[in-house]
C-alpha positions as CSV (number, residue, x, y, z in Angstrom):
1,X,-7.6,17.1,1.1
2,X,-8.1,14.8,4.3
3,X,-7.7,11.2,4.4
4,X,-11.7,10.7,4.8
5,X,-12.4,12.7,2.0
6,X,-9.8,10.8,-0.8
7,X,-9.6,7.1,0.8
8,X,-9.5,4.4,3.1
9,X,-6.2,4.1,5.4
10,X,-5.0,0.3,4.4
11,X,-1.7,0.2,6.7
12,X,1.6,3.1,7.8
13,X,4.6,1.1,6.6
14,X,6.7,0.0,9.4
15,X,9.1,-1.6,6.4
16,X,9.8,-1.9,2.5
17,X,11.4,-4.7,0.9
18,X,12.6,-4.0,-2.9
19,X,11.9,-6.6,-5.9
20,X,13.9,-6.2,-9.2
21,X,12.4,-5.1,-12.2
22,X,8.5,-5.2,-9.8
23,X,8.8,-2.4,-7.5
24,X,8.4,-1.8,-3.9
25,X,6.7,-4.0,-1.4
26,X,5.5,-2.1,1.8
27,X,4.9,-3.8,5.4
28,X,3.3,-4.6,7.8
29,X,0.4,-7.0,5.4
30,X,-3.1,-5.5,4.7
31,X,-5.1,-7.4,6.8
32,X,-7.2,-9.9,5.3
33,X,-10.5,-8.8,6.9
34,X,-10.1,-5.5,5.0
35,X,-8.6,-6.8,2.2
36,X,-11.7,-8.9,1.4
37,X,-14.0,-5.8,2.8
38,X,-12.5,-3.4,0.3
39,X,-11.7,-5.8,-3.0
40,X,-7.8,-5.1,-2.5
41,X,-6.4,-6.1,-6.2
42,X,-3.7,-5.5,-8.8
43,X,-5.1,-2.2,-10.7
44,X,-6.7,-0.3,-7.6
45,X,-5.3,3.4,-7.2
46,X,-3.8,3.9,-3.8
47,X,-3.0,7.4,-2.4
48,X,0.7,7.7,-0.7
49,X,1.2,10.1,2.0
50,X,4.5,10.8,2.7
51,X,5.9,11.4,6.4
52,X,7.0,14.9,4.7
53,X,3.4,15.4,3.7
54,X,3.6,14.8,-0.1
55,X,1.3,13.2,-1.6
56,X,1.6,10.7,-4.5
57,X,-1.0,8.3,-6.1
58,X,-0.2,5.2,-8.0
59,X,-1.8,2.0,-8.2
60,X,-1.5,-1.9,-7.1
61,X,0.7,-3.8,-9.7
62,X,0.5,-7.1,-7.3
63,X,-1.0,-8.8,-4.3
64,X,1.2,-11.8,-2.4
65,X,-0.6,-14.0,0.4
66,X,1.3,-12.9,3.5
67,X,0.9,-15.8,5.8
68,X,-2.5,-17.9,5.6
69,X,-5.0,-15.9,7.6
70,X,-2.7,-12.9,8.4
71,X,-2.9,-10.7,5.2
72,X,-1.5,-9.6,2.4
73,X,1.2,-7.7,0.9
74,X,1.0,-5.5,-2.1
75,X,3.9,-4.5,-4.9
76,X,3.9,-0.9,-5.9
77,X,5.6,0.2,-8.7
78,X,7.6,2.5,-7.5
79,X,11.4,3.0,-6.8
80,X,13.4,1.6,-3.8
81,X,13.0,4.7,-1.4
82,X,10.1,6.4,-2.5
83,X,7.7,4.3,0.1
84,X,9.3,5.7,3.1
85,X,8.8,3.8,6.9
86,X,5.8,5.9,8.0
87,X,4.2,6.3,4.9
88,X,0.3,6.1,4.9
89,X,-1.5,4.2,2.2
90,X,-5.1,4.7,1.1
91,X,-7.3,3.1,-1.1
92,X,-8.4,5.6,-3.4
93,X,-12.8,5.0,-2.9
């Protein structure tokens, strides 16, 4: 399955920061010009692409304002770990 075919490429971590008890939130930011392009919101399914090559979907449980104008950041739902740096994320179309 290629990216094209299941999704739109929102960002490749560079970074993850954990939250207790919320999950896992990848950076750099969405920018905001895609995020308002593509409806970025708590509930959307994302596609995870692992630097390894696995593949795991899941889905938005949150969306922070980054920095006014620059983006924003999403929570995952996931374990501390399983968003590795070089992860690709897709929004599932």
């Amino acid at each position: 399955m290629s990216e094209a075919d299941d999704g739109v490429l929102l960002i490749v971590v560079e970074d993850s920061f954990h939250v207790a008890e919320r999950g896992v939130i990848p950076v750099p930011p969405i920018p905001l010009a895609m995020c308002e392009k593509y409806a970025i919101a708590q509930g959307r399914e994302v596609r995870l692409i692992l630097p390894d090559g696995t593949e795991q979907r899941t889905f938005i449980a949150g969306v922070e304002f980054f920095s006014r104008g620059v983006g924003r950041t999403i929570l995952l739902p996931l374990p501390f770990g399983q968003v590795p740096k070089g992860t690709r994320i897709l929004l599932i179309t």
